[in-house]
N, C-alpha and C positions, 0 to 999 in steps of 0.2 A: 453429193455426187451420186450419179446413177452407178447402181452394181453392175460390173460385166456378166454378161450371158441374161440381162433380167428383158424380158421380152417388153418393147413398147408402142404406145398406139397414141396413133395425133389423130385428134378431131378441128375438125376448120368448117365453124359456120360464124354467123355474124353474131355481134355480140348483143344478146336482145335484153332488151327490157322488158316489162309486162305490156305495155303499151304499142311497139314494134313488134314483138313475138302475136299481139292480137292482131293486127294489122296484117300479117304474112300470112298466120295459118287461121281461118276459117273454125270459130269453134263451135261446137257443136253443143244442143239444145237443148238437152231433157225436161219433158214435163214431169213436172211435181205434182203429184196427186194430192188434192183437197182431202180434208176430214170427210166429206161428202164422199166422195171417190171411194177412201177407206170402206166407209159405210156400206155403199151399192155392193160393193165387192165381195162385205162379209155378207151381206144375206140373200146374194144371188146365189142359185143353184143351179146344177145342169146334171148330167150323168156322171161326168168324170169325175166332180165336185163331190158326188155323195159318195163313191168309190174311195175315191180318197181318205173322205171324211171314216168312211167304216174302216179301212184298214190303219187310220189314225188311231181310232179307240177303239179297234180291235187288232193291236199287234200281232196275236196267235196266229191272227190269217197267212200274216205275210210268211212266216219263217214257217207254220206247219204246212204250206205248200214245197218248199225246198228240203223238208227232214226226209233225210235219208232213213232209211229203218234199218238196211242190214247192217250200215256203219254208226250207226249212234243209238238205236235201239239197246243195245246189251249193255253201253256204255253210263246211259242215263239211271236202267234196273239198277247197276251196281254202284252208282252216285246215288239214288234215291234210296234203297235200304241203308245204306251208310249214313245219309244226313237224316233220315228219317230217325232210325237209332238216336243218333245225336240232341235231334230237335226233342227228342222227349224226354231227354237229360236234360238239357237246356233251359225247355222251358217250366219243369217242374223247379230247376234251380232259380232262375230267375225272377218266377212268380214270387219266391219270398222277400227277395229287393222290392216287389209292391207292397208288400205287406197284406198277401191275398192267401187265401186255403191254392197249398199246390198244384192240386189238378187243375186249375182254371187258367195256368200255363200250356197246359194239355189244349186249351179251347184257343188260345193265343199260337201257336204251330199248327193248328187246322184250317180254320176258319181265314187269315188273309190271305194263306197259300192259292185256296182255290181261287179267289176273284183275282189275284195278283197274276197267276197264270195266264189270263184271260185279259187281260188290262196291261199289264208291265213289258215295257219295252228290254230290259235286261233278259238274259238268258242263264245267268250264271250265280247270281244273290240266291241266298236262302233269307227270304220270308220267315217271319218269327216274335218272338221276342227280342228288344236289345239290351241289356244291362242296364245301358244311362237311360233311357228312356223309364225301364221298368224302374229306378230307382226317384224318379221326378212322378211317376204315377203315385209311388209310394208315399212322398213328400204331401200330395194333393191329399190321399188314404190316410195319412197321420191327421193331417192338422183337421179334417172335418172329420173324422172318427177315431182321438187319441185312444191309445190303451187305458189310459188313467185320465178322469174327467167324463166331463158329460161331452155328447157328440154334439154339433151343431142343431140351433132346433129349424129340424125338416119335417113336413109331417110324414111324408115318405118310410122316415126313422122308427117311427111307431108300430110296434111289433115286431120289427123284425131284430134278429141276434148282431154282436157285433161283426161277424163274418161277413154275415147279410149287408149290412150297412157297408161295408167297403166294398163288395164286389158291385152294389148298386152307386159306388160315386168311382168308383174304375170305369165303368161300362159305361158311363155317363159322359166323363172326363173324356173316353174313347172316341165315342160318338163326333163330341164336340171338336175334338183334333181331327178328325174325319170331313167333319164338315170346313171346316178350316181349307185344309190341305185340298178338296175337291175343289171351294171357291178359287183360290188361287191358282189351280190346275185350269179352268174355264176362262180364268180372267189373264190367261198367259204372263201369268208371272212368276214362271221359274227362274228366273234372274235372279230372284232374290236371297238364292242360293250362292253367287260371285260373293255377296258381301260378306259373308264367314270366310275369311281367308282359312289356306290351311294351316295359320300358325296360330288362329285362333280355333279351330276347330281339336286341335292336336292340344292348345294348353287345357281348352274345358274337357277331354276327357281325360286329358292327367286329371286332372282335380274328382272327374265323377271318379276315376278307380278308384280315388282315395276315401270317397265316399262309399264306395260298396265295398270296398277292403273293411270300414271301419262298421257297415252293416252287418257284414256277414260275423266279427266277433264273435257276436252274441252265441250263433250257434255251434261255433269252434269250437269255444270253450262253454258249454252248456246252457246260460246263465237265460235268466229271463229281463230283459232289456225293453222298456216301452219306447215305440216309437217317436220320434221328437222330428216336428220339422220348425222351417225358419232356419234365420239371422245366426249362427251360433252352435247350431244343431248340433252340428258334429264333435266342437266342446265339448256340451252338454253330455252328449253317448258316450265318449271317454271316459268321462268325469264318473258316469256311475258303473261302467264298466268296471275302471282298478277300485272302485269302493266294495264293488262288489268279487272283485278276484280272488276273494278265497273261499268264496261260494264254487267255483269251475268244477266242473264235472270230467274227472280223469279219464273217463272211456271218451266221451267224445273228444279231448285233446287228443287222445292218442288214435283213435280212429282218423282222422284229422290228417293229423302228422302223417300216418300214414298215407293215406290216398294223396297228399300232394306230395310225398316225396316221391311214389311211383307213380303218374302221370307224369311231374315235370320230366323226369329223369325218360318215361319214356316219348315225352311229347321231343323232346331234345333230339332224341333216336331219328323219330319221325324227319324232324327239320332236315339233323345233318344228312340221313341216307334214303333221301325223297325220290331220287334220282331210279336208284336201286329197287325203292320200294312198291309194288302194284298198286295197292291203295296203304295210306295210312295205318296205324295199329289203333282201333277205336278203344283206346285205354280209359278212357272215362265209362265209356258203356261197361265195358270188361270189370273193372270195380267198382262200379254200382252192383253190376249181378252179384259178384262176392260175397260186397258189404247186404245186402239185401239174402242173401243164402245164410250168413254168419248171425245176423240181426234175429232172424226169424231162426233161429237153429239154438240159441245159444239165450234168444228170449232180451235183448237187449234193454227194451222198453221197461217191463218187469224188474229184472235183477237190477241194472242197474240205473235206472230210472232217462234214460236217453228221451230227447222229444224224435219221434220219428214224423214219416209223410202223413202214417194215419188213412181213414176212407177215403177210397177213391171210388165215387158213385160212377156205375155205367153208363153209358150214355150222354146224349144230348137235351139241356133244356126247350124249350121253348121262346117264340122271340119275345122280345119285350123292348118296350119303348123307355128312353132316359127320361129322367127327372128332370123337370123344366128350372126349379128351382138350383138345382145341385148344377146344371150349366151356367145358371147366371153366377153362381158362385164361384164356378172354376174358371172363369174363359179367360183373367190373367195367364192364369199358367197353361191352359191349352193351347195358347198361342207359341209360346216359346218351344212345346213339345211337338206340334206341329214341324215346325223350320227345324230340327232338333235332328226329328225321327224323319227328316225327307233330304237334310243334307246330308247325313250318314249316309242313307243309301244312296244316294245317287250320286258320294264320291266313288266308295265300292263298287258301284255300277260300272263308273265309267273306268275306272283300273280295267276290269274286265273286257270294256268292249275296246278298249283299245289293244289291248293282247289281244282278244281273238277277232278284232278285225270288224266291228258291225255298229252300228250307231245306237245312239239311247236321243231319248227327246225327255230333255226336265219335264215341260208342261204335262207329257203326258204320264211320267211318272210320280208327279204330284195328283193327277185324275186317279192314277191305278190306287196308291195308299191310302186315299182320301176314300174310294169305293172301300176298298178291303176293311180300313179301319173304323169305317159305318156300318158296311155288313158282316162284321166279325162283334163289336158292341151291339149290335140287338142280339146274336148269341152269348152274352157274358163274356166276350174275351175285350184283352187290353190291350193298349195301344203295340202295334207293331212298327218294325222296321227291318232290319237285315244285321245279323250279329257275324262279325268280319271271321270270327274262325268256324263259324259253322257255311256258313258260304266260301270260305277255304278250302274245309272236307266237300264240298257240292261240286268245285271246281277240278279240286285236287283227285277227286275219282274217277274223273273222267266226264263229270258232265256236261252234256251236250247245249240242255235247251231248257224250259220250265216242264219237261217232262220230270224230271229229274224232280223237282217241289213237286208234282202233284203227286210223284210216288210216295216223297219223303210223308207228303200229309198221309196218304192212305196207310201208310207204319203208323205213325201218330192216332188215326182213326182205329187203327186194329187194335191199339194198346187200348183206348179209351174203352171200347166196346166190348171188349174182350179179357184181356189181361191183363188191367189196370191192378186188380186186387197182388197180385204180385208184388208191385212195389210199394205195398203197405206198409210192410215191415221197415222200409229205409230210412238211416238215421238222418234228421236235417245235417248234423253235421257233415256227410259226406258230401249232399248239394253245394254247403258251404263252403267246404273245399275244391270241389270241383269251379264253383265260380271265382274264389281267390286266385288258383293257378292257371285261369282262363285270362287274369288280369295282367298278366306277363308284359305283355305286348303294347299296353297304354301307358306301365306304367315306365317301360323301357324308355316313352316318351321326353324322360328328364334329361336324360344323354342329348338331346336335342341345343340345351339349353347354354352349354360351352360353345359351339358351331354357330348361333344364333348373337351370341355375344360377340364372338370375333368378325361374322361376316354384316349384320345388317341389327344394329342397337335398339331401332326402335320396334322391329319386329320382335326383337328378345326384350322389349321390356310389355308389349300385349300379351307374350305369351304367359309373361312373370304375371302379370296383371290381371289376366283373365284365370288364371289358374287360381294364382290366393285370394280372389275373391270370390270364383265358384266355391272352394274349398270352407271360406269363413261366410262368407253370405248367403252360400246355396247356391243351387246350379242355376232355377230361373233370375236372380239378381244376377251372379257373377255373370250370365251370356251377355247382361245388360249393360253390365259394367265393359264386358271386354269389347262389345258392338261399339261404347262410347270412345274406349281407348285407339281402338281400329279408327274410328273417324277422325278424333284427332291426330292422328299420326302420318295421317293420310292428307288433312290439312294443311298441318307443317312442312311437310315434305312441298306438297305444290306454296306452299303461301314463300318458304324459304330456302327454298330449292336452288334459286338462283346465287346465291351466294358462293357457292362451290363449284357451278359449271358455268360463270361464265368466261368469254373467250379471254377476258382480260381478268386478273385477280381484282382484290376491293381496292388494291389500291390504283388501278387503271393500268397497270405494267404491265406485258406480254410475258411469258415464259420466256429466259434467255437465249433458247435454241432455236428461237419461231423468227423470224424475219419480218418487220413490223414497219410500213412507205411511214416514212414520217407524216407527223399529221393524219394518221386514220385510226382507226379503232373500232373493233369490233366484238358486239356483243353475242352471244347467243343465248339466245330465253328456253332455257330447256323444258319447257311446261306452260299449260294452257295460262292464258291472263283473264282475271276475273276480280272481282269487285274486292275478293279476301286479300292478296297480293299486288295489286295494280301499285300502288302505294310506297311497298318495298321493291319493285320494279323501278318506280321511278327515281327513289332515291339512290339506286346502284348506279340508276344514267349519271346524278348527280358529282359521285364518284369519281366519274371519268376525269375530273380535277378541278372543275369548275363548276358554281352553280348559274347555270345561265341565266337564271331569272334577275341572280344578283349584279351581275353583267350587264343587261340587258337596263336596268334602273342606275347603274353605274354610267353608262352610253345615254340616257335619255340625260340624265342629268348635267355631263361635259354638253351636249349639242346644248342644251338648255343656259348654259353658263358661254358660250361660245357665243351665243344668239347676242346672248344682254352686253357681251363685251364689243361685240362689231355692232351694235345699235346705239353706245355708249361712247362708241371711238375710240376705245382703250383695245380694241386691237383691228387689225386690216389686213387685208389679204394681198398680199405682192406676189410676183413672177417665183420669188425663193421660196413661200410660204405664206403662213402667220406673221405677222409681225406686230411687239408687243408695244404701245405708244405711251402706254401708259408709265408715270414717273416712279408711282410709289409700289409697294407690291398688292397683289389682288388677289381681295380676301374672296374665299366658296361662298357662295349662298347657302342660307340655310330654309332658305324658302322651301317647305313641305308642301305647298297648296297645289292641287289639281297630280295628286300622289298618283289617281289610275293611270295621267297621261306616260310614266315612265313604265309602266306593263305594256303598249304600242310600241309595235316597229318603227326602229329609228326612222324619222326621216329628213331628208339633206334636202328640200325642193327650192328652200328659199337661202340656202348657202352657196356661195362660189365653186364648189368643191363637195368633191365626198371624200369624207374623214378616212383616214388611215390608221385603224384603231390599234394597229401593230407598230408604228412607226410612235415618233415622240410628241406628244401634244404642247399646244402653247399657253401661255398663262401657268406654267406649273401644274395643270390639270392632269390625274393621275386616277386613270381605267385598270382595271387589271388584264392582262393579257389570256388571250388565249393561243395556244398552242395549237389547237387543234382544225382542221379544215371539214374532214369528212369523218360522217359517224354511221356504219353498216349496223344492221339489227338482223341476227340472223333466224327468221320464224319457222324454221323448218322443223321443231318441237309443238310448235304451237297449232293447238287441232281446234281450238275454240278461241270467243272473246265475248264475255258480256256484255251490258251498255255500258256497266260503270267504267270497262275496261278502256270503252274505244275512248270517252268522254277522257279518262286520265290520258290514254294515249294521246291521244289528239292535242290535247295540252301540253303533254312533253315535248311532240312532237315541235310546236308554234315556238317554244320557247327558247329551242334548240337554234330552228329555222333566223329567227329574230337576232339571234348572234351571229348569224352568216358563217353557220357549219349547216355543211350539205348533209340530210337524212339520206340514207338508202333503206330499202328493206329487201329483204330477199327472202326465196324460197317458201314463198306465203303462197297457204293453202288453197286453188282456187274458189272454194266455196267462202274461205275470212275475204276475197278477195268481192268475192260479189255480195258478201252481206255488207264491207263498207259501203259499198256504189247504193246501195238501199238503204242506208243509216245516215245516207247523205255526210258522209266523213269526209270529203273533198271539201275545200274552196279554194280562192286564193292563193294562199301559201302552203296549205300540205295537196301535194298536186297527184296524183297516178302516177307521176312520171320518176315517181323515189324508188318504186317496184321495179326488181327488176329476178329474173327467172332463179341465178344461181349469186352464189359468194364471187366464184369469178368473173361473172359479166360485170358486175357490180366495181369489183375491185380493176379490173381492166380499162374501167370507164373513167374509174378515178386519175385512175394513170394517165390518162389522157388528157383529163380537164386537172391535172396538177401534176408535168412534167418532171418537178422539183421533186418531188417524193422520191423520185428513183434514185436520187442523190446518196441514199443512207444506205451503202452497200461495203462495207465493212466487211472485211472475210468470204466474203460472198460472191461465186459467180456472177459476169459481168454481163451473160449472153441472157437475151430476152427471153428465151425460152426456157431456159431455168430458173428465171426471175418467176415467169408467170406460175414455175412448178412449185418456189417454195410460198405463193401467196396461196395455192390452191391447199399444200398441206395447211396450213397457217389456218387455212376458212373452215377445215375438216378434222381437224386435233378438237381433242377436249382439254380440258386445264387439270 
């Protein structure tokens, strides 16, 4: 029953099918453009076209025509000394997750800032180093130039130290995720950032924190630790870690200890009273200088034998071309670090631009990292991306635009130039620390994984999947592992989907609340049909309580047994029916021969009569019944259908048809609608005319060509127009 006060609205038009609704309204004609078309299109030019194009791949145009200066000016200064600060903590810490001499972190916060300013559609990322990234460069750094062993043979390798040697397959490695990321920036396929969902993005950097939690050890607790990569790796570094735990060096635990108890405690401050606060408290900065005043004051290196940063040369190198060999070597892994370091940022990105209101283009932020990460590697620096708490402080201080990064690099540049020798003295352990308590936030990640399990199983089990197998097989296998688990899961879901939303349960029964014309039934296919699922589709028709092919060889074989008994005179046809002449009883045939003619529509041309296959047959001949008159297919899920699809379709469809149950389909997408008329899916028997616009023209129509249905009204309002209200919930419920 309707609720009182509930507001309602009739509609009254005719009831259409696909074939009547084209008939009445006039439809209309889009041309499709050719490959050809495509083509003229891309390399026609005119003035607006190149206008375009410049403000495409030069973003800075657009937005440094609308920057205000008196209101974002002072905002961006006091964003950019603050990230600039940061970014040279940052990247000095980070650079030892490569397994690089620190300052060439210094060259990594310089160098992609500036072409990313000039290229990148974000306004709000800080440009940089990122942890995971730095930590997958380092992986590449190990295994072609271990601590222990001989390096790979390059000739490249010859002469130079082993520092040399890894800043030269860093830079290389760079390069080549540069070019990577540009191809695919040109070849517009920033899409292929959609397929790292975010529950796989979120389990693989669980796993990288646990890999830089378990890098940075080494320097926590003093010890000297060689690099390992591979299958296992991270084992392995445990493994000689507690072998070697009572080797630890007590000043750097306790230097340690200290700096992440004051950070966390004051980054906490920061979080809870952000509101309150003008910018952030740069407590990392703040105890660096300290640890760095104490270090050098107290002789740390000396007395107690601490590894510190060590030289930091002034200036800038020279450019330099990569290694041809050391690319053919790496372009496994610079592929993964590519997609890696361009879908981190460009989710951070877009967080941002939808808070502040302004668009990002993937393509062209795969151009912008791909430039910077090419013109930042012929300067010795490493692969970059955007580190989510350093582009936090960028945000969080008020930054406006990539004013804000070009400042922060010119701090970075002053440090480099200038007053790099300062942070000589500093213990690696405090970098250490500072990148452990930076890991907060990925690793809070785990909490995910209760929520994940209650609300959606198979997403909690790629995150479970992609996480421990980054974690035991390394992070370029585990993304590969978790891209596999994401597809199949993605599979399943469409191949078996139908099982739990269709409109009838498996075993063909309605919900007992839903109101069901006797004799009809309907399905809804909640997902596209294709070649993977056509199959389990059709066997859920089967479901519906009958198999009609079995039916259908059941009916060929009574007419076939009917034929040979009226050709025999053992039975004849009178006014009351059949009638059986024969004395003794009559045995079935067993005759198998010409088996395809029972797959053919029955037919009656040369019998007195058409068979009543509901009613009782004569000779003791025994069909199985069906129940059923009309079967709805509700497509309004379905956005596709392959060949294999339409080909199974079109077979269920015949087989159904051949039992003399009426197909409907409804709310089928005009374009499945005109790919059948082109795949020639008509003939005969599956006609255009089963289409019809909704659930209820459909089920209206039935009511009409099968009065009897309206019979099964039980509890139920007796008035037509509430009849039609609970068929229309009935077509619009899920199960």
């Amino acid at each position: 029953m309707m609720r009182p006060g509930v507001k309602q609205y009739v509609v009254a038009r005719p009831l259409y099918s696909e074939d009547s609704f084209a008939e009445d309204h006039e439809k209309i004609y889009r041309h499709h453009k050719t490959m050809l078309d495509h083509v003229k299109q891309y390399f026609t030019c005119d003035s607006k076209r190149a206008k375009n194009a410049a403000l495409s791949l030069l973003p800075v145009i657009s937005w440094m025509k609308i920057y205000r200066i008196k209101e974002w000016l002072l905002s961006d200064i006091v964003s950019g000394v603050s990230t600039g600060l940061v970014a040279v903590l940052q990247g000095l810490a980070y650079c030892l997750l490569a397994s690089l001499p620190a300052w060439y972190g210094l060259f990594s916060a310089f160098f992609p800032v500036i072409t990313y300013f000039f290229l990148g559609t974000s306004r709000h990322i800080s440009v940089g180093p990122f942890p995971v990234l730095c930590l997958m460069i380092g992986s590449v750094v190990t295994r072609l130039v271990p601590d222990e062993g001989q390096p790979l043979n390059i000739t490249a390798f010859e002469g130079l130290s082993i520092d040399e040697r890894r800043v030269l397959v860093a830079y290389s490695v760079t390069f080549l995720t540069g070019i990577m990321q540009l191809a695919m920036g040109m070849l517009q396929v920033g899409f292929v950032v959609m397929y790292l969902s975010d529950t796989l993005v979120s389990g693989f950097t669980t796993a990288a924190a646990i890999h830089i939690l378990v890098s940075q050890l080494k320097f926590v607790l003093g010890l000297q630790v060689p690099g390992i990569s591979g299958p296992l790796s991270i084992i392995y570094t445990l493994e000689i870690i507690f072998n070697k735990i009572t080797s630890t060096n007590v000043c750097d635990v306790v230097i340690s200890l200290v700096i992440m108890g004051v950070v966390f405690i004051v980054k906490e401050i920061n979080d809870r009273f952000k509101s309150k606060l003008p910018v952030p408290i740069p407590i990392e900065v703040i105890m660096t200088v300290i640890a760095c005043g104490v270090s050098f004051a107290f002789d740390f290196k000396t007395r107690y034998g601490i590894d510190t940063v060590g030289h930091i040369p002034k200036g800038y190198e020279s450019p330099v071309a990569p290694n041809i060999h050391i690319l053919q070597e790496t372009a496994v892994e610079a592929f993964p670090m590519a997609i890696v370091g361009f879908a981190v940022a460009f989710s951070v990105a877009k967080v941002y631009s939808v808070k502040h209101d302004y668009t990002i283009d993937g393509n062209q932020e795969l151009i912008a990292f791909g430039v910077s990460n090419i013109f930042g590697a012929s300067f010795k620096s490493f692969a970059a991306s955007t580190s989510l708490s350093r582009s936090a402080v960028q945000e969080s201080t008020g930054g406006k635009t990539q004013v804000a990064g070009l400042l922060s690099a010119i701090i970075v540049m002053i440090v480099t130039l200038a007053i790099g020798f300062l942070l000589e003295p500093l213990p690696k352990s405090v970098l250490g620390a500072v990148v452990i308590v930076n890991l907060k936030g990925m690793l809070m990640q785990f909490s995910e994984v209760p929520y994940l399990w209650r609300r959606d199983k198979p997403d909690c089990m790629v995150w479970l999947g992609t996480c421990f197998a980054s974690i035991i097989l390394g992070l370029d296998l585990g993304l590969a592992v978790g891209l596999g688990m994401e597809l199949i899961s993605v599979v399943i879901r469409a191949q078996f989907k139908n099982v739990f939303t269709l409109q009838c349960d498996v075993n063909g029964k309605a919900p007992p609340q839903i109101y069901e014309p006797e004799g009809v039934k309907i399905f809804r296919i909640p997902s596209p049909i294709f070649f993977a699922n056509i199959e389990f589709f059709r066997s859920k028709l089967v479901e519906v309580g009958f198999n009609p092919l079995r039916v259908l060889r059941k009916r060929n074989k009574a007419l076939r047994m009917i034929r040979k008994l009226l050709k025999k005179g053992d039975l004849q046809w009178t006014s009351k029916g059949f009638l059986n002449t024969s004395c003794g009883p009559i045995q079935e045939s067993e005759d198998e021969s010409n088996m395809e003619e029972l797959d053919l529509p029955t037919d009656f041309k040369d019998l007195p009569v058409r068979i009543d296959w509901n009613a009782e047959l004569p000779a003791n001949i025994v069909v199985p019944s069906v129940d059923l008159h009309s079967l709805i297919l509700d497509f309004a899920a379905v956005s596709f259908l392959d060949i294999s699809a339409l080909k199974g379709l079109k077979t269920a469809l015949k087989e159904l048809i051949r039992v003399e149950i009426d197909v409907y389909i409804v709310a089928c997408d005009p374009y499945i609608l005109e790919k059948l008329y082109h795949c020639c899916f008509f003939d005969d028997e599956v006609q255009p005319s089963m289409f019809f616009l909704t659930l209820h023209d459909a089920m209206l129509h039935i009511l009409e060509k099968h009065p009897e249905s309206t019979e099964k009204k039980s509890n139920y309002e007796k008035d037509q127009r509430q009849n039609s209200e609970y068929l229309f919930l009935f077509g619009s419920s899920s199960s």
